[in-house]
C-alpha positions as CSV (number, residue, x, y, z in Angstrom):
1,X,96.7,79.1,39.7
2,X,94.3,76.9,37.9
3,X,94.6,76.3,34.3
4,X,92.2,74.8,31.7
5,X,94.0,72.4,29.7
6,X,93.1,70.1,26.1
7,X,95.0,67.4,26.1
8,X,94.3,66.1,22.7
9,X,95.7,62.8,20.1
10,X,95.5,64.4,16.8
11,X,96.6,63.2,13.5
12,X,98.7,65.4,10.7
13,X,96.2,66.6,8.6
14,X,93.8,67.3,11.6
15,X,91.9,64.6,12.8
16,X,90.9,63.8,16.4
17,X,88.4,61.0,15.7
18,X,87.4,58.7,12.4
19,X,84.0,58.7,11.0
20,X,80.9,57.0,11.9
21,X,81.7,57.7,15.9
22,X,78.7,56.5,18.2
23,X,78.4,55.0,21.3
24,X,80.6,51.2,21.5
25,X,82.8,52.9,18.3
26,X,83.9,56.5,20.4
27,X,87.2,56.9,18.5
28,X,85.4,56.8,15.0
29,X,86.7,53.9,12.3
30,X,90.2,53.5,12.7
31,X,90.1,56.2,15.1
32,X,92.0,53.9,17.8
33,X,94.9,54.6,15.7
34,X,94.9,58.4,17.6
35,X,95.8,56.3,20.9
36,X,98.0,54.0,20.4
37,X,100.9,56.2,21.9
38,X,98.9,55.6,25.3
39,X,96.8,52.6,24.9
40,X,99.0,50.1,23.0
41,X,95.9,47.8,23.0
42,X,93.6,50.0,21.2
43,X,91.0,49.2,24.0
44,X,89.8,52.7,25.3
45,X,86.9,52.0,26.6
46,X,88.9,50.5,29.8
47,X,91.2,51.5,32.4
48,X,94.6,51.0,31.4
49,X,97.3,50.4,33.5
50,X,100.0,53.1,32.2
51,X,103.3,51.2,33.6
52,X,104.4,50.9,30.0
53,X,105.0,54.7,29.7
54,X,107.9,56.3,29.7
55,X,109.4,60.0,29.2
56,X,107.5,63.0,27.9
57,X,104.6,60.5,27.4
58,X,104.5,59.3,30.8
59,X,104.9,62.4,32.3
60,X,101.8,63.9,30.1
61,X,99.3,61.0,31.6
62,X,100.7,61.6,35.0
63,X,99.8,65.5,34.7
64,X,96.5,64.6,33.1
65,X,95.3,62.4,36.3
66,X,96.9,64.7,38.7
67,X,93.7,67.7,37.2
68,X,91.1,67.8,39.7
69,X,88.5,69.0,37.4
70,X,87.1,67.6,34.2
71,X,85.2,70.1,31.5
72,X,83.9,68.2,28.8
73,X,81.1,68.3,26.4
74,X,78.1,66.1,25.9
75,X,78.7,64.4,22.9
76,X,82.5,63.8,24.3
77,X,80.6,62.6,27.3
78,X,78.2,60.3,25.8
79,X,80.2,58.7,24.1
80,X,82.2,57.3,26.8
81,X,79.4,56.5,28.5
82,X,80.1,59.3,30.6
83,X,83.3,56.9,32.5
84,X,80.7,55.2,34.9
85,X,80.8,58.9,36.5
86,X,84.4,58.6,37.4
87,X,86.7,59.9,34.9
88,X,90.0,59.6,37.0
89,X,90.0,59.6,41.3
90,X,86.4,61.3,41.8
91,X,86.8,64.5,40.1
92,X,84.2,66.2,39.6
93,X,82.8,66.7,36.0
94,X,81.2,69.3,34.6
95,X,79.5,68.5,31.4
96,X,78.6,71.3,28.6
97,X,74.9,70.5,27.6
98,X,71.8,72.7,27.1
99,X,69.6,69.8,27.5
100,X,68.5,67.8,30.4
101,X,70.8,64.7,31.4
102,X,69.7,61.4,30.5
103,X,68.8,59.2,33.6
104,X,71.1,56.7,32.9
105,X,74.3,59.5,32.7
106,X,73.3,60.9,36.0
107,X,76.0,60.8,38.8
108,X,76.7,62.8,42.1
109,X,80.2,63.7,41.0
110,X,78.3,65.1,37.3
111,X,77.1,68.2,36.5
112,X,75.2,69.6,33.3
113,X,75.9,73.3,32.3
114,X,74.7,75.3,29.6
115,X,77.5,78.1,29.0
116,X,81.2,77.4,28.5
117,X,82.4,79.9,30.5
118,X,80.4,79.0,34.0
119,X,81.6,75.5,33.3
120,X,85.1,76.3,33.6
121,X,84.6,78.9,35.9
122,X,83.1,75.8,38.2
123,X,85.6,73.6,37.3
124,X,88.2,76.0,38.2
125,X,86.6,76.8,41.8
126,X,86.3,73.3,42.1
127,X,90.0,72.1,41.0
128,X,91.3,74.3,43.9
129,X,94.1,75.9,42.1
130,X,95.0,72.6,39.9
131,X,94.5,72.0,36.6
132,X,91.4,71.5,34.7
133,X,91.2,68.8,31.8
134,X,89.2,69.5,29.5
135,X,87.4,67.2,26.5
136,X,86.3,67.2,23.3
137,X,86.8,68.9,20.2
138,X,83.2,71.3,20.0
139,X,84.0,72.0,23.5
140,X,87.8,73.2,23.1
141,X,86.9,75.3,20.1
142,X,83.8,77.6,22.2
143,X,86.4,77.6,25.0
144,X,89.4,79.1,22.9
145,X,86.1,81.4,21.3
146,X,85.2,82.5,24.5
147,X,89.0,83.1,25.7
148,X,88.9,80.6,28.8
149,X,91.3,77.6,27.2
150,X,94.7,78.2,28.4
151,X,96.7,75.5,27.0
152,X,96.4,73.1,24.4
153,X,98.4,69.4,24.9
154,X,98.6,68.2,21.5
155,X,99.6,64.6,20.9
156,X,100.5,64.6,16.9
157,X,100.3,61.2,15.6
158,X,101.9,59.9,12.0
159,X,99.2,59.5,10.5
160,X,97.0,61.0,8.2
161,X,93.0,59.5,8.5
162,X,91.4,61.4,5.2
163,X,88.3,61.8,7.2
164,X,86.4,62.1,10.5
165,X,86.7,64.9,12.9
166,X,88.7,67.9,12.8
167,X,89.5,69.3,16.4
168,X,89.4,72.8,14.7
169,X,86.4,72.8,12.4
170,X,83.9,75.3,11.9
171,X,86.0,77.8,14.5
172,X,85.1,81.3,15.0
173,X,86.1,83.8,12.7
174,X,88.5,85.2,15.3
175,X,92.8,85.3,15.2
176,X,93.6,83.5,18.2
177,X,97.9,83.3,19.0
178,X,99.5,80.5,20.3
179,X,103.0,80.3,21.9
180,X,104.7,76.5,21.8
181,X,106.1,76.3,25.5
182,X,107.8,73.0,24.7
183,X,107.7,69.8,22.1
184,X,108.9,66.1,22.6
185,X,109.6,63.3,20.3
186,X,108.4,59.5,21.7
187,X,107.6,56.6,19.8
188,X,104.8,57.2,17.8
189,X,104.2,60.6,18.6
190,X,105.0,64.1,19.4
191,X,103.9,66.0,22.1
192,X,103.2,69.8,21.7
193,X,102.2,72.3,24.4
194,X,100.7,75.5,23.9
195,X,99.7,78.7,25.9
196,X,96.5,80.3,24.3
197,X,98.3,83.8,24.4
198,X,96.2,86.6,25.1
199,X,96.0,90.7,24.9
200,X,97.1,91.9,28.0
């Protein structure tokens, strides 16, 4: 059965990104720091080959890439310059926005939602019983709101930034439960997964 997955770099005290993020600068200052587990280079605005992985790590990319369904949300979107329209192997995308696309971030394998639940809904129909990735921080917390976020991937990293952005600011004032299903130590980080538990 399809699950909705974050994966997410994160430092200790929170961070997912360093300030002043924009478009040519998506990690935020110092915000490369978050991926150097992955991207030893800090160049993420390219494909990287991802040879140099090995354990846990390695076998967290390979489970990312193998989702057959991106959610993710505009700003997320955006700022990668929305991957050329091919976040990995064609997948199709499904990007959270209540405004119109730009031209330029138009492609046949993108498509612009306005509700966080039809998006993964879509996505879900569309991953044919794989796994849904999904992005960015405003869009994991309406998710987890709106009780469609199964797991959360959380790669913490040493570090602490001071400031930037939080992946759980501003949340909704609800009591959400998570289970850890399994952690990992790796060079420079440690990997944490989660199932969003929920009332049955």
């Amino acid at each position: 059965m399809s699950r909705t997955v974050l994966y997410m770099s994160m430092s200790v005290d929170g961070f997912i990104a360093g300030p002043n993020a924009a478009p040519g600068n998506g990690l935020g200052d110092e915000g490369h720091r978050l991926h150097e587990w992955v991207l030893p280079d800090a160049d993420a605005d390219r494909r990287k080959d991802l040879d140099h992985l090995t354990g846990a790590s390695r076998e967290i990319m390979d489970e990312a890439m193998a989702t057959e369904a991106v959610v993710v949300g505009r700003r997320t979107f955006e700022l990668a310059g929305g991957w050329g329209g091919d976040h990995h192997d064609g997948v199709p995308i499904f990007v959270l926005s209540r405004r119109r696309p730009d031209p330029e971030l138009e492609w046949p394998g993108v498509t612009y939602v306005s509700d966080v639940t039809t998006a993964t809904n879509l996505a879900r129909n569309a991953a044919g019983g794989k796994d849904v990735l999904v992005h960015g921080a405003r869009t994991a917390r309406l998710a987890l709101a709106a009780g469609v976020l199964d797991e959360l991937r959380i790669h913490l990293i040493p570090v602490l930034l001071g400031r930037g952005e939080r992946l759980f600011d501003d949340m909704p004032p609800h009591h959400i439960e998570l289970e850890l299903l399994h952690a990992a130590d790796e060079p420079g980080v440690t990997h944490l997964r989660y199932r969003v538990r929920t009332e049955n």
